[in-house]
N, C-alpha and C positions, 0 to 999 in steps of 0.2 A: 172769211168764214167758210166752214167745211162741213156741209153736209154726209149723216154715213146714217145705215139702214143697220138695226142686229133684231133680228127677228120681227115684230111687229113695231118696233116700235124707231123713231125716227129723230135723230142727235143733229142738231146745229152747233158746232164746235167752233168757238174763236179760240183758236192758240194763244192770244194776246187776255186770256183771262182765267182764271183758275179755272182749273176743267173739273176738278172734285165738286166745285159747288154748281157747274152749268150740268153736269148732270143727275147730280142731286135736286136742282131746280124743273130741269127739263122732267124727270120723271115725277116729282113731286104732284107738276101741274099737269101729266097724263092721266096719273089717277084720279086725280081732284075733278078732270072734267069726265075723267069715264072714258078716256081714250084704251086705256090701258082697263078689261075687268077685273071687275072683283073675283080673286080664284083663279087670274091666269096666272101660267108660267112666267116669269122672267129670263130675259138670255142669262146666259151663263157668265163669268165674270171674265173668262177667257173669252167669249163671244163677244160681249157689248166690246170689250178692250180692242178685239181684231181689227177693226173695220175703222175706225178712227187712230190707226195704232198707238195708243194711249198704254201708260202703264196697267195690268192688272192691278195692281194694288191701290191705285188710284181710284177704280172702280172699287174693288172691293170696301175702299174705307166708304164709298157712297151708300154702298147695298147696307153697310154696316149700320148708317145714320139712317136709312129708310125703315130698318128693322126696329131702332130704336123709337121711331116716331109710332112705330105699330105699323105703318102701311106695308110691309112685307113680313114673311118669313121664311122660314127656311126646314126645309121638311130633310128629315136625315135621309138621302142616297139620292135623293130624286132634284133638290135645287130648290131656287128663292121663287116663292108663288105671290103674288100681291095677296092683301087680306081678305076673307070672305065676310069680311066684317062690314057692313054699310052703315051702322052707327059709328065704326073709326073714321070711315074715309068722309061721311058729315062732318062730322066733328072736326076734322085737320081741316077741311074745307072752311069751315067756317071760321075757323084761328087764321087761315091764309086771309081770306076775305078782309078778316079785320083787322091785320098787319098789312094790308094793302091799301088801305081806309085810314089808318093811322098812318102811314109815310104821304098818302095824301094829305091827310089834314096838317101836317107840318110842313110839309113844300108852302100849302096856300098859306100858311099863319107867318111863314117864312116873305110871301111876298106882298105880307098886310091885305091878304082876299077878305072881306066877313063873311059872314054866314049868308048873308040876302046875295051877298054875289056869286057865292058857291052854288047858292039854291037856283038865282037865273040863269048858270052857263050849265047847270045841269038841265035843266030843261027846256034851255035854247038848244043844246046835244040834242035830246031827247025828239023836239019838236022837226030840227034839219034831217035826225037817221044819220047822224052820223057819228054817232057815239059806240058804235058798235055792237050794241047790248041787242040779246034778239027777247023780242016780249015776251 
């Protein structure tokens, strides 16, 4: 796995896995936590590409799918700015949430968990701190 830096913001690339969705995923989850604001610039599609030397167009079909979810745009002469929007980036935030919560809930129904036993290893988490959630 190959760490690379384009502007503010920071790629964990494994070569052994589509790179169009790792960094479609990794910036998804910049903005969702606020790493990335609302209103910044984005590197350039030549820029993010450089540094990891990955195709342009690879990138670019990311910026494309980030534009369509709303969390970017693209301002004529100037480049792709994330959105000023904080009702969108809620909003996507909370569709991630719950598509992370539904792949959960089918792992556990996948390994016959019920509900009382989801509900004690979460709060057995909760209880050790090592669940990683900060209050």
């Amino acid at each position: 796995m190959e760490e690379s830096r384009s502007g503010g913001l920071r790629f964990r690339i494994d070569f052994s896995q589509p790179l169009y969705e790792q960094i479609l995923d990794q910036v998804r989850s910049a903005i969702a936590k606020g790493e990335i604001g609302l209103g910044d610039r984005m590197p350039s599609v030549r820029e993010l590409a450089q540094e990891p030397r990955i195709n342009p167009n690879t990138v670019m079909r990311a910026y494309q799918e980030l534009e369509r979810d709303g969390l970017t745009e693209k301002r004529r002469g100037q480049g792709t700015y994330v959105t000023s929007s904080p009702e969108r980036v809620r909003a996507f935030r909370t569709d991630l949430a719950a598509k992370y919560i539904d792949a959960f809930l089918a792992q556990m129904e996948s390994l016959g968990v019920t509900w009382n036993d989801i509900e004690h290893y979460v709060k057995e988490r909760e209880t050790s701190d090592q669940g990683g959630m900060k209050p």
